[in-house]
N, C-alpha and C positions, 0 to 999 in steps of 0.2 A: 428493817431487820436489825439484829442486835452486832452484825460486824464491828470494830474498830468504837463499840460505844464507850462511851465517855462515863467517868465515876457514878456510882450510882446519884440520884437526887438529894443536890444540895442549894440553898438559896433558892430555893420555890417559889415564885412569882404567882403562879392561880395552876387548882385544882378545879375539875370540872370533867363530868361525865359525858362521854363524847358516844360519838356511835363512827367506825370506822368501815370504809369499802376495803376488800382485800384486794390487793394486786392482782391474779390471777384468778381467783375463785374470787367474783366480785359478789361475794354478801357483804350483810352490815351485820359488824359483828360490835356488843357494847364492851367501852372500855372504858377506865379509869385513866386519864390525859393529868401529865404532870407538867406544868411549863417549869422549867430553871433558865438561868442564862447561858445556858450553853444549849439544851436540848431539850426535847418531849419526851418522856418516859412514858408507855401506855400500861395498862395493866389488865390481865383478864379476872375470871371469877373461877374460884376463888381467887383471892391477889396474890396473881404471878406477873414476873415482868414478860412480857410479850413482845418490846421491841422499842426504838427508838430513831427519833427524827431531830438529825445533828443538826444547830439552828446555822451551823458555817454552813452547810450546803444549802441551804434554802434559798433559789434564785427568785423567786417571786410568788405573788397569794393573788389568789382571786375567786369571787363568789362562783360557785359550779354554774355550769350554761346545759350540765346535762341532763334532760327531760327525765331520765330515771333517777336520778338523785332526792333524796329526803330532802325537806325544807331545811333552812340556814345551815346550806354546805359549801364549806370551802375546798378549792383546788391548789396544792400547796407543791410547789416545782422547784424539783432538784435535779441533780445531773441526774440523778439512777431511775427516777419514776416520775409520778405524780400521786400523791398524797391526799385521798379523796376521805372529808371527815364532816360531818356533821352534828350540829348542837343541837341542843334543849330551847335554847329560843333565839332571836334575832339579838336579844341583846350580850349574850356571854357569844353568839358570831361575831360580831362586832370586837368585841375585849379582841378576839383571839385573833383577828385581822389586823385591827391595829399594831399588835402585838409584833406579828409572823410578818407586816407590811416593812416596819422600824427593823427589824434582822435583814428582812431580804435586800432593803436599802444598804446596810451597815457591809453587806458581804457585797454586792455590786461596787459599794465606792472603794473597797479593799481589793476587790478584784482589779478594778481601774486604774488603783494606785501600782497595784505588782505589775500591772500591764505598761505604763509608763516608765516607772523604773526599768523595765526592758526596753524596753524601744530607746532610753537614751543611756544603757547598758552598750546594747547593738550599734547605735551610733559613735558612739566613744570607741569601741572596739572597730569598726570601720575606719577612723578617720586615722586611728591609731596605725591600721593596716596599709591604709595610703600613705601616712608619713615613713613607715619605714619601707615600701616598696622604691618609694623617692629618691630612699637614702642608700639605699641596695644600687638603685639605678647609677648614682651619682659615683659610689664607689666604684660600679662596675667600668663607667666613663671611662673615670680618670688612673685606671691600670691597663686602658686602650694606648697603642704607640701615640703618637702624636706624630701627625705629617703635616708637613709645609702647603698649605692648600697654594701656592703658586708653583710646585714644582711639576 
């Protein structure tokens, strides 16, 4: 869908006529496929924009396994859907795999990295939580009476 998309098409990587499955009403509908570095811009006919596939969410690509699918189509996975597209031949599948494979890598290790930054985020704030419960405890101690343990 066209939510939260990103500027229109700049720094274009490869054009290519795609044929897309729709989310819900699954035809194949043909479009005009924009790659930039950031995103897929599709187009319909006449050329309208029709929608777009943010390359940050793309968690991973892979050739369809599904029996009703067109020859050389990919399966392209983000948090919201799955992105079902097919080409003109095996060889612009390919371009577009290798392509969509280098992002989904690039957002995985980005992910990984936000994920570690947190966890010793979480750890620093823990131990930070323990040194002052210690220090609470300590002062709490030493404003106790003090008695003569032999009395």
């Amino acid at each position: 869908g066209a939510s939260n998309a990103p500027p229109p098409p700049v720094n274009v990587k490869r054009i290519d006529e795609i044929m897309k499955r729709g989310d819900f009403i699954q035809n194949w509908k043909k479009r005009l496929a924009i790659a930039t570095d950031s995103a897929i811009y599709y187009f319909g006919e006449p050329p309208k924009p029709q929608g777009v596939i943010v390359l940050k969410s793309i968690r991973g690509v892979k050739e369809s396994t599904d029996p009703g699918c067109m020859p050389n189509t990919l399966d392209i996975l983000t948090p919201e859907r799955v992105w079902v597209i097919s080409f003109a031949t095996k060889q612009i599948q390919q371009f577009w795999q290798g392509f969509l494979e280098k992002k989904a890598q690039e957002n995985r290790d980005r992910i990984s990295a936000a994920q570690e930054r947190k966890r010793k985020a979480e750890e620093r704030a823990k131990k930070e939580a323990i040194r002052r419960n210690a220090a609470q405890e300590r002062a709490r101690q030493a404003k106790l009476p003090q008695r003569d343990l032999w009395e």
